[in-house]
C-alpha positions as CSV (number, residue, x, y, z in Angstrom):
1,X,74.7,105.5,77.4
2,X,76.0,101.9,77.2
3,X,75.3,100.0,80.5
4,X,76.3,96.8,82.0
5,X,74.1,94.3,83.7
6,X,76.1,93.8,86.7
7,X,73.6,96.0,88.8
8,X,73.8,95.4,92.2
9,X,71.5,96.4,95.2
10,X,73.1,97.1,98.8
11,X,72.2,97.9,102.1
12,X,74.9,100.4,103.0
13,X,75.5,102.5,106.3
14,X,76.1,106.3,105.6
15,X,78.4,107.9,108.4
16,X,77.9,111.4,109.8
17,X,78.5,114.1,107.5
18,X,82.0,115.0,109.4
19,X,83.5,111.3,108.9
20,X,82.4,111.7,105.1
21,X,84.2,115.0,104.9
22,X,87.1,113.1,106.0
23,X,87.2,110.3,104.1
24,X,86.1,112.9,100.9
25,X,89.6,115.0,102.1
26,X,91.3,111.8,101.6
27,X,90.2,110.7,98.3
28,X,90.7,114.4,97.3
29,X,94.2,114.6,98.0
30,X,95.0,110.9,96.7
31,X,93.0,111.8,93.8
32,X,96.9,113.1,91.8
33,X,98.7,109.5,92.8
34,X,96.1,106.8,92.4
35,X,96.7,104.7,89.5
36,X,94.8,104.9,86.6
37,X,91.7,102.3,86.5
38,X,91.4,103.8,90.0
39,X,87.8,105.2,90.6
40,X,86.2,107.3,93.8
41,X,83.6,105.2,96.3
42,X,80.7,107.3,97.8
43,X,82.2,107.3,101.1
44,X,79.8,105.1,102.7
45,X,80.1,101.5,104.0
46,X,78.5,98.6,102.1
47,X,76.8,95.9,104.4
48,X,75.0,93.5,102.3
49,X,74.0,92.4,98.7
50,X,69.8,93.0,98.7
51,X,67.8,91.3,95.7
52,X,65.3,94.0,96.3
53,X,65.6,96.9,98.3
54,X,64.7,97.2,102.2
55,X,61.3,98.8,103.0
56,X,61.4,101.8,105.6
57,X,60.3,99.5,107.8
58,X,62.9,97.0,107.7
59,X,65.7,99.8,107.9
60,X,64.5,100.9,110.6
61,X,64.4,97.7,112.4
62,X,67.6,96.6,110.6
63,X,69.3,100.3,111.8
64,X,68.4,99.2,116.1
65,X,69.7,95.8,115.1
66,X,72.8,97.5,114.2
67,X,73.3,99.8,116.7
68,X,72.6,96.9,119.1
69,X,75.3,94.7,117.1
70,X,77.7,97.9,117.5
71,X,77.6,98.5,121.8
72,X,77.6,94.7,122.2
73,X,80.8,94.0,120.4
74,X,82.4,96.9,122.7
75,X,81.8,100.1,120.7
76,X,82.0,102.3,122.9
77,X,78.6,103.9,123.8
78,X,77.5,102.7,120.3
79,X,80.4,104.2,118.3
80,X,82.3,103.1,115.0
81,X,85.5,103.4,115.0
82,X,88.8,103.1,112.0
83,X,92.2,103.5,112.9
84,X,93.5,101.2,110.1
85,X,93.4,100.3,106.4
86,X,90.7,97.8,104.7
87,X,89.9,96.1,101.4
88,X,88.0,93.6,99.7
89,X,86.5,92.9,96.3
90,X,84.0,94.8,95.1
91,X,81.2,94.5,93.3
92,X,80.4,91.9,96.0
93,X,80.6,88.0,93.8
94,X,82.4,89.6,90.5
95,X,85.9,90.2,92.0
96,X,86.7,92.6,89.8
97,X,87.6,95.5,91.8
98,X,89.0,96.1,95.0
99,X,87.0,98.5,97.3
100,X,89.9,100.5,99.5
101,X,89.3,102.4,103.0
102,X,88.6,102.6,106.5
103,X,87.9,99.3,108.4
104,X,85.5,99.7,110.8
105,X,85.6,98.2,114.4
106,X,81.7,96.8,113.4
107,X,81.7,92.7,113.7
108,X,78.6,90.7,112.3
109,X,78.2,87.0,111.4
110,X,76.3,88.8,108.5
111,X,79.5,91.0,107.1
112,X,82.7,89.4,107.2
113,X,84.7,93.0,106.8
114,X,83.0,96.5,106.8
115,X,85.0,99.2,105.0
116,X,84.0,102.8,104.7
117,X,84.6,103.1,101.1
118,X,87.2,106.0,99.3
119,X,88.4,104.3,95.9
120,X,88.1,101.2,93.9
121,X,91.1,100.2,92.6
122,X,92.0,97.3,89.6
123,X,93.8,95.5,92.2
124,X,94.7,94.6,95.7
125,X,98.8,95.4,94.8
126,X,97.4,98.9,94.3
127,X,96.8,99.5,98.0
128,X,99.6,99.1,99.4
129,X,101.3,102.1,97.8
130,X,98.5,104.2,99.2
131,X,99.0,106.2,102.2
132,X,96.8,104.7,104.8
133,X,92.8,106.5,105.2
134,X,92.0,108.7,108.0
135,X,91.6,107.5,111.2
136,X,87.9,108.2,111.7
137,X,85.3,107.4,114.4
138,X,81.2,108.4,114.1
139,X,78.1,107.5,116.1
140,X,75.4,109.0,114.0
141,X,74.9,106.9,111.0
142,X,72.4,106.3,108.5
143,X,71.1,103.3,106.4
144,X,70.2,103.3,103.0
145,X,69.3,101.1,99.9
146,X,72.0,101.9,97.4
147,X,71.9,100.5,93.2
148,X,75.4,100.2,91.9
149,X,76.4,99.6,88.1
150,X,78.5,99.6,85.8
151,X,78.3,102.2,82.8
152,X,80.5,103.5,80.0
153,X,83.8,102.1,81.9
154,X,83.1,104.0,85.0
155,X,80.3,103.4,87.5
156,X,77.0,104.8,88.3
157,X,75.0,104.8,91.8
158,X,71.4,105.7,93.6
159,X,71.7,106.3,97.6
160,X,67.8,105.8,98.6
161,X,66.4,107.8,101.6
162,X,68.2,107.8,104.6
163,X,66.7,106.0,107.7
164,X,69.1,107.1,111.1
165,X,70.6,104.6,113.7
166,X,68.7,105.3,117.3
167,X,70.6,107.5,119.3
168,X,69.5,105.6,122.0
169,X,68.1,101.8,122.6
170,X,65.7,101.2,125.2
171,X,67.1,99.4,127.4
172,X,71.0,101.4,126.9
173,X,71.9,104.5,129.0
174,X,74.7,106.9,127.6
């Protein structure tokens, strides 16, 4: 198996099962019309490159820190929502491929623009012959470390243990 070094660690936020199902439908059914150099994302939402990967500590104090960053910029009662279209180059720094999917409602001075992922595609002209992804909204997430490389032309990735959002916060009534 020939790999590539471009391995890359992430912190990524894993939706609820039901908002993966959707986003899995999606790529499913695009699956006959994408053009070829087109390859299928994990249906998860990448945050931030990690040089070494989060203890279970840090995710869980990273995951309240999230949900905190999600009510305060209007989510409502914590929620992520995606009612349009979203892309940006991926692997984060190489430029080489364009991630494709459902842009969430999340806003951070950390992430400039947080898509739940369904394709990688050779370029941004690509997208805009795709139908649009499914409108999806989720309030039980996950984070996770996740390694993503580069082998034999396709690509290859590890989703570590999964550390879940608070339902609640303290100080926040639902």
């Amino acid at each position: 198996m020939k790999t590539n070094n471009l391995k890359q660690r992430f912190l990524v936020l894993v939706p609820h099962f039901d908002a993966r199902t959707e986003l899995r439908k999606y790529s499913e059914n695009l699956h006959k019309i994408v053009p070829a150099g087109t390859y299928t994302f994990p249906w998860v939402v990448p945050l931030m490159v990690l040089s070494k990967p989060l203890s279970a500590d840090e995710l869980k104090e990273t995951a309240k820190l999230i949900k905190k960053t999600v009510i305060q910029a209007g989510g409502k009662n914590g929620k992520f929502i995606s009612n349009e279209a979203g892309i940006m180059p991926f692997p984060v720094g190489t430029g080489t491929m364009m991630l494709f999917g459902s842009k969430l409602n999340f806003k951070s001075e950390a992430v400039s623009s947080v898509i739940a992922g369904s394709f990688l595609l050779r370029s941004e002209i690509a997208a805009k012959n795709l139908p649009l992804p499914p409108e999806i909204s989720f309030r039980a997430a996950a984070l996770a470390n996740m390694d993503w490389q580069p082998v034999d032309g396709a690509f290859e990735y590890t989703i570590g243990p999964l550390t879940w959002l608070p339902k609640n916060l303290p100080d926040q009534v639902y």
